[in-house]
VOLUMVEX-852242 format. One record per residue: residue number from 1; x, z, y of N, C-alpha, C in turn. Coordinates in pm, whole numbers, plus 50000, padded with zeros to 5 digits. Each point is the difference from the previous one (the first is absolute). Layout:
VOLUMVEX-852242
(rec NUM,(X,Z,Y),(X,Z,Y),(X,Z,Y))
...
end
This chain:
VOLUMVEX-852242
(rec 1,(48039,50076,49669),(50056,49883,49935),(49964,50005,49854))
(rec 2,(49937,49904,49928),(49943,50019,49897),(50139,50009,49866))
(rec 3,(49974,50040,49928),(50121,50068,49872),(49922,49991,49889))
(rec 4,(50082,49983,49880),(49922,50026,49894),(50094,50154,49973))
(rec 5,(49913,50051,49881),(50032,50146,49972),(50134,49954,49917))
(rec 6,(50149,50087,50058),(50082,50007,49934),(50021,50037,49865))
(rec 7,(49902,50157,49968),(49990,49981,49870),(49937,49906,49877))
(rec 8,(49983,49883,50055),(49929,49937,49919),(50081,49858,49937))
(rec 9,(50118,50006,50095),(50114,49866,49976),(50098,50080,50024))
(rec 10,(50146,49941,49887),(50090,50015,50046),(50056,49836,50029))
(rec 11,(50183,50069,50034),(50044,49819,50067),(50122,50000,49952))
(rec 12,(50023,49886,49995),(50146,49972,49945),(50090,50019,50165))
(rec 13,(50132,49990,50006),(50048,50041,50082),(50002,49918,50126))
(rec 14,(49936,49833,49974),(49992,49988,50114),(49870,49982,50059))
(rec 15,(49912,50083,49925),(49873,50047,50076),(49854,49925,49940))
(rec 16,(50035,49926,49891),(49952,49917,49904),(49918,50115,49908))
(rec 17,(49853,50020,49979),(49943,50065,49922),(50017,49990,49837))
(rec 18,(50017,50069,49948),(50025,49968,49867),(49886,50075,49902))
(rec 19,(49903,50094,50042),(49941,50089,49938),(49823,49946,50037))
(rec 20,(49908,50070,49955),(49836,50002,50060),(49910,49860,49917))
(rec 21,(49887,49994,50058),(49963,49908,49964),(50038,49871,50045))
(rec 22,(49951,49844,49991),(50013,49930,50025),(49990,49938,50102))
(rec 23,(49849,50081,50047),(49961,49971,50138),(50075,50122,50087))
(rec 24,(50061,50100,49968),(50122,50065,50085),(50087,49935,50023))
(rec 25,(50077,49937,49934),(50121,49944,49972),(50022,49891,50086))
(rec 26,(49881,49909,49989),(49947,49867,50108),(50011,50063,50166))
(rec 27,(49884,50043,50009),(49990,50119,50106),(50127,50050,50095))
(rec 28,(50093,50069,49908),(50172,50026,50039),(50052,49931,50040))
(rec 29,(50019,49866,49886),(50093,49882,50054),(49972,49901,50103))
(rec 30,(49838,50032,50045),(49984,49916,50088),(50030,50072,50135))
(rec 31,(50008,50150,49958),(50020,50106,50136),(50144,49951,50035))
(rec 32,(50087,50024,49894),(50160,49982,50039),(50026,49851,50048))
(rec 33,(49903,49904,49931),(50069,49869,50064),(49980,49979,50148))
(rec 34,(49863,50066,50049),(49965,49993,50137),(50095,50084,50084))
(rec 35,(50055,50141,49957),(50106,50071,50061),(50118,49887,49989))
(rec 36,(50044,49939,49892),(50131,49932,49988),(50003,49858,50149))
(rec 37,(49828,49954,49999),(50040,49884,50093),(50032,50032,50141))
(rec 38,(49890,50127,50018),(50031,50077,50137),(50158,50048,49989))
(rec 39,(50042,50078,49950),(50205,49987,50036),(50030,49892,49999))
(rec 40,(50003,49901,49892),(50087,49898,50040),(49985,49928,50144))
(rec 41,(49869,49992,50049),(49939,49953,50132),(50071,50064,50122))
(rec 42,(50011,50113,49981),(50048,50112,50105),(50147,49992,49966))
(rec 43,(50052,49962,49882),(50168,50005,49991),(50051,49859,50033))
(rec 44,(49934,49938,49958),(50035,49853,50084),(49933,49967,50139))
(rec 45,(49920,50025,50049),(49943,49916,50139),(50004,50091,50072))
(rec 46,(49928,50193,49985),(49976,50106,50100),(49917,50004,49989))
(rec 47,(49926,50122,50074),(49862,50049,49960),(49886,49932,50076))
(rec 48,(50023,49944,50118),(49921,49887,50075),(49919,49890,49889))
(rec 49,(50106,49981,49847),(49986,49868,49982),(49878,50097,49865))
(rec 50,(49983,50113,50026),(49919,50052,49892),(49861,50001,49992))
(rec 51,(49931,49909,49965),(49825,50004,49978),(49961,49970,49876))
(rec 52,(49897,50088,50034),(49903,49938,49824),(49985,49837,49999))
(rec 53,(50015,49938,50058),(50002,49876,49944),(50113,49919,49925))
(rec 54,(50119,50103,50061),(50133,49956,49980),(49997,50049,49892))
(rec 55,(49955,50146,49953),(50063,50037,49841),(49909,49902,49921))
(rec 56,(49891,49989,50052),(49898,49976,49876),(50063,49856,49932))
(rec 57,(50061,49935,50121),(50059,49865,49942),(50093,50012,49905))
(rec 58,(50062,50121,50050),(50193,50002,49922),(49933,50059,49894))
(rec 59,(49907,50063,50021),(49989,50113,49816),(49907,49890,49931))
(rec 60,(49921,49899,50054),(49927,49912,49935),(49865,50081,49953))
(rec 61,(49932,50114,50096),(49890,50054,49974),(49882,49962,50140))
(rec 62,(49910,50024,49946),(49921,50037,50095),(49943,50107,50075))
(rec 63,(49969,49915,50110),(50049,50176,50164),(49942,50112,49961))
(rec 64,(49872,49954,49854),(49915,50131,50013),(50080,50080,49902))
(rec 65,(50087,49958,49924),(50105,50048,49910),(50067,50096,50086))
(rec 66,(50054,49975,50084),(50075,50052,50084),(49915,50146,50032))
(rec 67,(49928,49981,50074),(49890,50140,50027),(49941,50071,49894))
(rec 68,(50005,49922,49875),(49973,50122,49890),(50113,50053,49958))
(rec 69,(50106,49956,50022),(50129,50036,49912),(50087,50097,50125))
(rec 70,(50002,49988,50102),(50083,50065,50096),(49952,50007,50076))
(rec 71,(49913,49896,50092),(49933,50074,50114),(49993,49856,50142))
(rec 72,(49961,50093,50095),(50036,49897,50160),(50179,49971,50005))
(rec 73,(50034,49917,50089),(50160,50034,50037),(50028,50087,50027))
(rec 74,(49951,50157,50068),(50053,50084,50001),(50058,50040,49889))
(rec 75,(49919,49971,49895),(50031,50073,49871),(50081,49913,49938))
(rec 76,(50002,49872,50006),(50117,49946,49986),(50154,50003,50025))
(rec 77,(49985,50012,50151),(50155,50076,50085),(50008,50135,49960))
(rec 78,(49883,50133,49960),(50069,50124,49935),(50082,49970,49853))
(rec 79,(49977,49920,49929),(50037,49934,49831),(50101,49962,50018))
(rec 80,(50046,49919,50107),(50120,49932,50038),(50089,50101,50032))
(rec 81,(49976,50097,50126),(50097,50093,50029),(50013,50080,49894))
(rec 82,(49921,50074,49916),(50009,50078,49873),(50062,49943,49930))
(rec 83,(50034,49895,49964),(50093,49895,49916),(50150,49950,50067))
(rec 84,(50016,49966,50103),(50075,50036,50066),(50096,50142,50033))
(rec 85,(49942,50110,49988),(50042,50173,49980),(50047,49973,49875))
(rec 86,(49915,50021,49925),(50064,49986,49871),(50139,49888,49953))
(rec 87,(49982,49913,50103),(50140,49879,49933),(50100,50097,50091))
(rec 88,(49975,50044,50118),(50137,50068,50096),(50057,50098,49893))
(rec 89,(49866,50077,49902),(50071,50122,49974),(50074,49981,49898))
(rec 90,(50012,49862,49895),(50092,50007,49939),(50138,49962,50081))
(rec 91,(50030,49976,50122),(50114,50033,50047),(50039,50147,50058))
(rec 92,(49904,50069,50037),(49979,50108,50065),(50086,50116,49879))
(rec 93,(49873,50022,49912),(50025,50086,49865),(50166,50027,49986))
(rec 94,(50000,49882,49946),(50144,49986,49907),(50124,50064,50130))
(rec 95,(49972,49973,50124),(50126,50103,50105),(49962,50112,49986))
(rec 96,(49878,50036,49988),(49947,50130,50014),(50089,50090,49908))
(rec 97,(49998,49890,49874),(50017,50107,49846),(50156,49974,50001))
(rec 98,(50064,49947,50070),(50151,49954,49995),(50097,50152,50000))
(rec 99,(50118,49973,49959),(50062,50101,49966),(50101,50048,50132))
(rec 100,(50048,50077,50040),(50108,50027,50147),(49930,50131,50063))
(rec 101,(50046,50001,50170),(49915,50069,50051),(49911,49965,50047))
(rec 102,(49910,50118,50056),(49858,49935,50104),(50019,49848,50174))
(rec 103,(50134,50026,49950),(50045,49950,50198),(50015,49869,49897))
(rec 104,(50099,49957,49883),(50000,49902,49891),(49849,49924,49948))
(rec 105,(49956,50099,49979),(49813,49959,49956),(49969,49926,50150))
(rec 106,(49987,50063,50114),(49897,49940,50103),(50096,49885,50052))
(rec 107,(50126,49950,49974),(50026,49891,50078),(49967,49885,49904))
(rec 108,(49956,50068,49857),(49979,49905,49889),(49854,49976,50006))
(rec 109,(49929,50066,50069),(49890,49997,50054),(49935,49885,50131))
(rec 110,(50112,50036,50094),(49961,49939,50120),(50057,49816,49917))
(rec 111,(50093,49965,49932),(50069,49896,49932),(49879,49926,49948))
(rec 112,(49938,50097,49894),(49855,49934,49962),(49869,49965,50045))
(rec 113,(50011,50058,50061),(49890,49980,50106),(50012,49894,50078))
(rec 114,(50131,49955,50057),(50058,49856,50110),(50001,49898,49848))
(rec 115,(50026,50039,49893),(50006,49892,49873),(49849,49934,49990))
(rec 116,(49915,50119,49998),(49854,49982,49957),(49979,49923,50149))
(rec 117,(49985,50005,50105),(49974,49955,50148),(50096,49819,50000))
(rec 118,(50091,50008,49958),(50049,49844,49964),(49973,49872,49937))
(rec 119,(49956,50113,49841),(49984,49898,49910),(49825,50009,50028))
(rec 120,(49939,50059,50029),(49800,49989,50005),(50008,50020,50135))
(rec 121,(50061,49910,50123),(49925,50066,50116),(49851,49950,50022))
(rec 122,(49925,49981,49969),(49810,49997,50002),(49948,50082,49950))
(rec 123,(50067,50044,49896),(49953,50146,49883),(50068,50100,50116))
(rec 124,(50071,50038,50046),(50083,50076,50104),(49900,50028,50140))
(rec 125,(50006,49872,50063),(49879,49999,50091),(49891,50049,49996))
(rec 126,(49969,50000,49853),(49824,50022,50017),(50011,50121,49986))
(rec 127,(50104,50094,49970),(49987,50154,49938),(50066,50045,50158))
(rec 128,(50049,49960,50098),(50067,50068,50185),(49892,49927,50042))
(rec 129,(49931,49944,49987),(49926,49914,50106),(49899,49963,49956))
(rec 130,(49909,50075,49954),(49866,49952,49961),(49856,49985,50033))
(rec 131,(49990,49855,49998),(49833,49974,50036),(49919,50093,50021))
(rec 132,(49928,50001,50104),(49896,50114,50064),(49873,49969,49894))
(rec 133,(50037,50049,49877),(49898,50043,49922),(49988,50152,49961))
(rec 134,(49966,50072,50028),(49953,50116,49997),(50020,50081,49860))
(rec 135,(49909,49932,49909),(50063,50025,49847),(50118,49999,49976))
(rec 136,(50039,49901,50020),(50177,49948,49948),(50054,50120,50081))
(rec 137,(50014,50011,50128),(50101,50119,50055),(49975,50127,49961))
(rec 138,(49899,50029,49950),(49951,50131,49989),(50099,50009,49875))
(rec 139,(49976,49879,49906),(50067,50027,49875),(50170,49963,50037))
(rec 140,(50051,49922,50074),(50170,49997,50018),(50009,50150,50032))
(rec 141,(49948,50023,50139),(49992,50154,50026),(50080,50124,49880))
(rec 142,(49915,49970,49926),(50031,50083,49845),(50125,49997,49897))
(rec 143,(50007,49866,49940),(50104,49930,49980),(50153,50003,50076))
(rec 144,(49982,50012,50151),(50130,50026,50072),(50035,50165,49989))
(rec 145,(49868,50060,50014),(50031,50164,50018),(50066,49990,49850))
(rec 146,(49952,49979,49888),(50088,50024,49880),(50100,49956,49985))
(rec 147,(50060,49888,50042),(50136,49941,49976),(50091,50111,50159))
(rec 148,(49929,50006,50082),(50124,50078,50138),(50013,50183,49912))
(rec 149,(49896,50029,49911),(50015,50087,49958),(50124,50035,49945))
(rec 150,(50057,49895,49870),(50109,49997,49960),(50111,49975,50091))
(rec 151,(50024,49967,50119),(50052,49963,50015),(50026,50134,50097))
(rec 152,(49918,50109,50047),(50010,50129,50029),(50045,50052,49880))
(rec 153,(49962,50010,49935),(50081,50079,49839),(50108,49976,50007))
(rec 154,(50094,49881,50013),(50141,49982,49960),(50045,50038,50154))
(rec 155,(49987,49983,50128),(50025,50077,50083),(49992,50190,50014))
(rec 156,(49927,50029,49900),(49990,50141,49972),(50112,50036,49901))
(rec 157,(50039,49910,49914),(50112,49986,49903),(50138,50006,50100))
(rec 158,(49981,49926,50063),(50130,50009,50106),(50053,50144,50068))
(rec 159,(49847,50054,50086),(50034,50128,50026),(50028,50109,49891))
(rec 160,(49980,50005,49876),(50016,50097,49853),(50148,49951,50026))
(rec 161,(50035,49900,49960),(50197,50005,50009),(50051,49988,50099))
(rec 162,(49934,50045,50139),(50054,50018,50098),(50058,49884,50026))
(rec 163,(49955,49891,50061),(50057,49886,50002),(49918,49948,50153))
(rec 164,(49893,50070,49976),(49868,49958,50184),(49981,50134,50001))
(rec 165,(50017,49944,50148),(49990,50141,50097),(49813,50044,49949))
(rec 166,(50034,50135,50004),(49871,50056,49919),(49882,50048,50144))
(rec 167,(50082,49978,50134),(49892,50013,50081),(49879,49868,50012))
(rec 168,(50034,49886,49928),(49921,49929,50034),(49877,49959,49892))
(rec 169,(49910,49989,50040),(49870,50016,49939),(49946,49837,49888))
(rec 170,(50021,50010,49884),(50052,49866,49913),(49861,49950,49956))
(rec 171,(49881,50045,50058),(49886,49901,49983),(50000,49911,50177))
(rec 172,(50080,50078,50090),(49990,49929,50112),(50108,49916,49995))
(rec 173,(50109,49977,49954),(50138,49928,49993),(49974,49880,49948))
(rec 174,(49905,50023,49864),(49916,49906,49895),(49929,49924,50109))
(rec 175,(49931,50032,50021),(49912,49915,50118),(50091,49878,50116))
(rec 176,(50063,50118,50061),(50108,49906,50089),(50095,49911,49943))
(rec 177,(50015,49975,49872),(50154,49957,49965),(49865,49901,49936))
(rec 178,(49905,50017,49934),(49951,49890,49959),(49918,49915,50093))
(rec 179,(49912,50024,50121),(49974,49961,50088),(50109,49921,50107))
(rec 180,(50152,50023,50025),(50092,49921,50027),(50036,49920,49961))
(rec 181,(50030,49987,49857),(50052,49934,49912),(49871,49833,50021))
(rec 182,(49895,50060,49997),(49885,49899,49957),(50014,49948,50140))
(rec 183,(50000,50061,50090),(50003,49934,50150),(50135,49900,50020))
(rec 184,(50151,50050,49975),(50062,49859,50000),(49974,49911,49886))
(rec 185,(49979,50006,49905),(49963,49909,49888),(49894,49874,50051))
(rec 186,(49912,50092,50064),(49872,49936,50098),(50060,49887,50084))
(rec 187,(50147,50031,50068),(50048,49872,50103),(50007,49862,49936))
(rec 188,(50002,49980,49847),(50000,49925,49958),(49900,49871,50012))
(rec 189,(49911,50069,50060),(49822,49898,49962),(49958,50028,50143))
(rec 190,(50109,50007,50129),(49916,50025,50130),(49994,49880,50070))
(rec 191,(49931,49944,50049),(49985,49908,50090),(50147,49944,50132))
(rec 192,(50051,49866,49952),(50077,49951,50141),(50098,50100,50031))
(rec 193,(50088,50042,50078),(50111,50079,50021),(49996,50130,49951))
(rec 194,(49894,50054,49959),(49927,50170,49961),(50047,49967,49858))
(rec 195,(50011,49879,49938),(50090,49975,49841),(50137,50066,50013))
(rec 196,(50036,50039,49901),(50149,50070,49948),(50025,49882,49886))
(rec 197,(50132,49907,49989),(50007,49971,49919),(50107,50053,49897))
(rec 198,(49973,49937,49885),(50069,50074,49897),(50085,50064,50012))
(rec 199,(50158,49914,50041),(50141,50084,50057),(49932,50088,50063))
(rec 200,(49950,50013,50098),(49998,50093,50108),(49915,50113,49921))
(rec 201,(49921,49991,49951),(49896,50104,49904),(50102,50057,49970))
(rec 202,(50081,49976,49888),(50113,50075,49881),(50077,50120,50110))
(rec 203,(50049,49930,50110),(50091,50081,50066),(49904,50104,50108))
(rec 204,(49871,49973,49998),(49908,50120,50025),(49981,50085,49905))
(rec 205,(49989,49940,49906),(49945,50082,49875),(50170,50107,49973))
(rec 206,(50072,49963,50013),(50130,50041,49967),(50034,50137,50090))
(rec 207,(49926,49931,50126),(50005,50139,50139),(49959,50099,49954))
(rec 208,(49867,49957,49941),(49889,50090,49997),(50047,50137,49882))
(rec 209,(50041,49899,49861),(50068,50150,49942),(50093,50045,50010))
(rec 210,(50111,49960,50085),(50119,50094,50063),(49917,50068,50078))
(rec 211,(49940,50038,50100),(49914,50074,50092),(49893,50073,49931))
(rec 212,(49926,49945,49892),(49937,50097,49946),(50091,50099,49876))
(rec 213,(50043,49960,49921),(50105,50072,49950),(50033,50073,50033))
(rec 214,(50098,49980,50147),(50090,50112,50052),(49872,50123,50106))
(rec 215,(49919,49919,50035),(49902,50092,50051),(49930,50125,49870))
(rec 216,(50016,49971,49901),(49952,50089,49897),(50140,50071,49965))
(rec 217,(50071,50014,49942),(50106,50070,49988),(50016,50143,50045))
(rec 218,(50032,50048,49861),(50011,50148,50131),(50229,50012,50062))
(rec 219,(49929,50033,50109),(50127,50019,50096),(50150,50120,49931))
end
């Protein structure tokens, strides 16, 4: 996926180059506006509604813009989900770094995560359920192992104050508790009776951490 060299621009915080030459600077902003039309495309319509023809309209560039600045749609849908990670993790982070215990941290965890899955479900979708592009998964792939990582850390926090049973293995718990979680969240967007609607979601979702909770606990 084509990049310009990071050391050569910096950005203001919302991703806006502020540093380099002129023709960097151009270059950048035409990279971010083409990333910006692809999310909004995918946060309003879904990823179906995502083609280079569609951004090139919304960003007001041309397609070959597009392929110098980011790439095919694959490389479009990896920009999107990478942007997407990054918007979850400012809900993610902030439970992470929250103050209580570890059993306190992860329900503030599983909370943000159903917050982030509510308010962006297309940004949500594309990071459990993503387009058979090869690139892009290789790279969610990565991105998930680092975020379930933490989320093994504060389960390792749990067993230090004796709070989870220490027989159970907290990069595999990580896996299952986030792989569940994403699977009822998933009933949301299923086809005809295979839908969960909202009421009914909450009071799954509600099952799910009384049962996972008390399944972690030590006895």
């Amino acid at each position: 996926m084509p990049s310009l060299p990071s050391s050569s621009l910096s950005s203001e915080p919302g991703g806006h180059p502020t540093t380099g030459t002129r023709t960097q600077r151009r270059a950048a902003s035409n990279r971010q506006a083409v990333i910006d039309a692809a999310r909004e495309i995918v946060a309003t319509e879904g990823v179906d509604a995502l083609t280079l023809e569609a951004v090139a309209e919304r960003a007001d560039v041309a397609i070959a813009t597009i392929y110098n600045r980011v790439g095919n749609r694959s490389s479009l849908l990896l920009a999107v989900a990478e942007q997407a990670m990054e918007h979850s993790r400012a809900h993610m982070d902030a439970a992470y770094a929250a103050d209580g215990t570890a059993e306190e941290r992860l329900l503030l965890v599983a909370a943000s995560w159903v917050q982030f899955a509510r308010e962006s479900p297309h940004e949500f979708r594309i990071l459990v359920e993503p387009a058979d592009e090869p690139e892009a998964v290789v790279r969610l792939a990565e991105l998930t192992r680092t975020q379930n990582a933490k989320l093994a850390n504060a389960i390792r926090d749990g067993i230090r104050e004796g709070l989870i049973r220490p027989e159970l293995d907290p990069d595999q718990v990580a896996t299952a508790l986030w792989a569940s979680l994403n699977g009822i969240l998933a009933l949301a967007w299923r086809p005809g009776g295979l839908r969960v609607e909202a009421e009914s979601l909450d009071d799954l979702l509600a099952t799910f951490i009384t049962v996972a909770t008390d399944g972690l606990r030590v006895r």
